[in-house]
Phi, psi and omega in degrees: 000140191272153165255304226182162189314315201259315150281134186227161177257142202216005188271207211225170171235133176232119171243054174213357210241122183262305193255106173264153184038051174085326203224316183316063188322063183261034185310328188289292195260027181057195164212166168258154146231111171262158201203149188214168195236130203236120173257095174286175140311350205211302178228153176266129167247144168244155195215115184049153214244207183182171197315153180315306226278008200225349125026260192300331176306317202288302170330309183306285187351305163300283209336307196272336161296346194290315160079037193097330175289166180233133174299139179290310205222151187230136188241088189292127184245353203200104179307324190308157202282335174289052207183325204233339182307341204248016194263289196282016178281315181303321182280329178273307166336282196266090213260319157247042163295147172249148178248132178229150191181144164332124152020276160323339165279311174298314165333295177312301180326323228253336200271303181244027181212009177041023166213191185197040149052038195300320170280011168227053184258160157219122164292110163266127167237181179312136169094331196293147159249146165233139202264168191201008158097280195294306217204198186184163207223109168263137168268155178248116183288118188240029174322127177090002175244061017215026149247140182344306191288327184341143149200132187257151192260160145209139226229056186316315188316298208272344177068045219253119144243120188275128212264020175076242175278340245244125171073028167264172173203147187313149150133151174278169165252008158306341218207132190269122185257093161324322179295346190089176191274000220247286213314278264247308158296006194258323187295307190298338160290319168307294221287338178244343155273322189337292191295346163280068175271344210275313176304313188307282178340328179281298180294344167291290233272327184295340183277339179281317195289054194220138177270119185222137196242351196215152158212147187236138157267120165326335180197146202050183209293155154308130179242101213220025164213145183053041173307307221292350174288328186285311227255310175301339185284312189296296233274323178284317187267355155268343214269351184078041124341138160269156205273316168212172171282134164174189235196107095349102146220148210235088200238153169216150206206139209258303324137317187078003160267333145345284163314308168308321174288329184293313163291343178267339173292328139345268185323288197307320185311315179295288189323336178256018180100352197256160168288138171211133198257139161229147209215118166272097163320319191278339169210031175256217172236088162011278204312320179277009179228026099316300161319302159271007161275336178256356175277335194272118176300339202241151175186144187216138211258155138243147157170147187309161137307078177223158237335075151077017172224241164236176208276138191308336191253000160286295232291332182277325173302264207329317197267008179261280161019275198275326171302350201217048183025065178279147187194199190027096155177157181274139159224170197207142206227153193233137101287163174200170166147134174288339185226305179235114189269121170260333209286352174249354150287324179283281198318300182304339184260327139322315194274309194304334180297336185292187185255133163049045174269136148237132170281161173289156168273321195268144177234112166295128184215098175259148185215091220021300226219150180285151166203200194319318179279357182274285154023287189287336160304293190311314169306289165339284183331284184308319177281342184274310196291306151345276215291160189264155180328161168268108182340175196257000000 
């Protein structure tokens, strides 16, 4: 696929992958390894590889962008193996070829290829160019985004930034996201960037003083219209800002009065105007209600009481959470337990440990089943979360 005179897209699509990194549910719509052919005047760069099982697919790809020329350089932006399985197959097709990457990066080469290509290496760091004659490819040092080794390319002829992880999203590009580009990258940012919000930032800043009209990403579409929307999302989601106003709640529940409180916490809400996402941690997909704890200024934990602490799958939200630095937002807690409810001491003494939480005053306490008084909690509960934060 052509991007620009000088650029061609080479990657791959995998519609066999259930799980990304393991955990990522992307059964529907697949993912990308974007892999890209940058054809200097003078020299080639191929830039980064893709999963082992697309290897050969990948190789035609190249082939056929080269369109006869032999890649000069294969330009490692990213270690990770769906980006890098394809490094020593390349080197060997392509005997004279270099491979260029970060210190750090070549260690990993030596880790998961028992060599590190020494007489055909070239170490790139901040600053480096690598010439292609017409044009040249300066690294950007991108550590912690949202691996250690990171380095991002730029491509001034083309005003081109190869950003590595950085601006990707879940999804093949064969397949149209009704949702648009901001959901799937926003899930894909929490659950894998998230936690570098301090690298990112850093690496933003360093991107503005750079003219850049296009960014090519390691996983989802070329992003070449409306940057400055894209480049505002990342700045709102590393600065940890919530994105929009509206209440996230995240209940797990055994029994269904849990559940029940939770909906009904709903309910009052939607009535009074506010946005609300709601997520049963036991069968919804974790990750979108991670996703949405950081879009939302707002967020309210429900959970059983169980054996005298919460329930396993709160205890896994919270602590994906606090893994993934949540911070600045109101939250507001839900119990329940029939005889003795603990569950909204144990979640607060979790949150306190976060950064910039303020809890609700009002506490929901079912004590099995709702009634005038949970009922009536749930109502508080709805008018404070209504209402705006309280000044610092």
């Amino acid at each position: 696929m052509k991007i620009c005179d000088s650029i061609a897209y080479v990657g791959v699509n995998d519609h066999d992958i259930d799980l990304f990194e393991g955990q990522y549910d992307v059964r529907e719509n697949g993912m990308s390894y974007n892999s890209y052919v940058v054809l200097g005047s003078d020299k080639v760069a191929v830039t980064d590889t893709v999963d082992a099982h697309f290897v050969d697919e990948w190789l035609a790809n190249v082939e056929a962008a080269l369109a006869g020329r032999t890649p000069d350089y294969l330009v490692v932006h990213h270690m990770e193996p769906d980006h890098s399985a394809g490094i020593a197959a390349f080197m060997e097709r392509y005997p004279a070829a270099q491979v260029v990457a970060s210190a750090a990066a070549f260690k990993m080469v030596v880790a998961y290829f028992g060599t590190d290509f020494a007489d055909r290496k070239i170490v790139a760091k901040e600053g480096f160019e690598l010439e292609l004659g017409d044009r040249s490819l300066t690294f950007v040092g991108a550590p912690n985004v949202h691996w250690p080794e990171v380095l991002f390319s730029y491509d001034a002829a083309d005003k081109t930034l190869f950003s590595a992880d950085a601006f990707g999203k879940f999804d093949a590009l064969d397949v149209e996201d009704p949702e648009g580009w901001a959901c799937e990258a926003r899930r894909y940012y929490f659950g894998i960037v998230g936690k570098f919000g301090k690298n990112v930032q850093a690496v933003l800043k360093k991107a503005a003083a750079l003219d850049i009209e296009r960014i090519c990403p390691l996983h989802g579409p070329v992003l070449d219209e409306n940057l400055g929307y894209y480049l505002g999302l990342y700045n709102t989601w590393s600065s940890y800002e919530p994105e929009d106003e509206g209440v996230t709640i995240a209940y797990s529940s055994v029994y269904g009065n849990t559940r029940a409180a939770a909906l009904a916490l709903a309910d009052a809400l939607k009535g009074r105007g506010v946005a609300v996402s709601t997520f049963d941690l036991a069968r919804d997909d974790m990750a979108k209600a991670v996703e949405d704890a950081f879009r939302y200024d707002r967020l309210v934990l429900a959970s059983i009481t169980y054996a005298g602490s919460i329930f396993p799958h709160m205890s896994t939200f919270i602590h994906t959470l606090a893994e993934h630095a949540y911070q600045n937002r109101r939250v507001a807690l839900i119990e329940s337990g029939s005889w003795a409810p603990t569950a909204a001491k144990v979640m607060r003494a979790e949150l306190e440990q976060m950064k910039g939480i303020e809890v609700a005053d009002t506490v929901v306490t079912v004590r099995g089943a709702l009634d005038d008084a949970s009922r009536a909690q749930i109502e508080a509960l709805a008018d404070e979360l209504a209402a705006p934060a309280r000044a610092e």
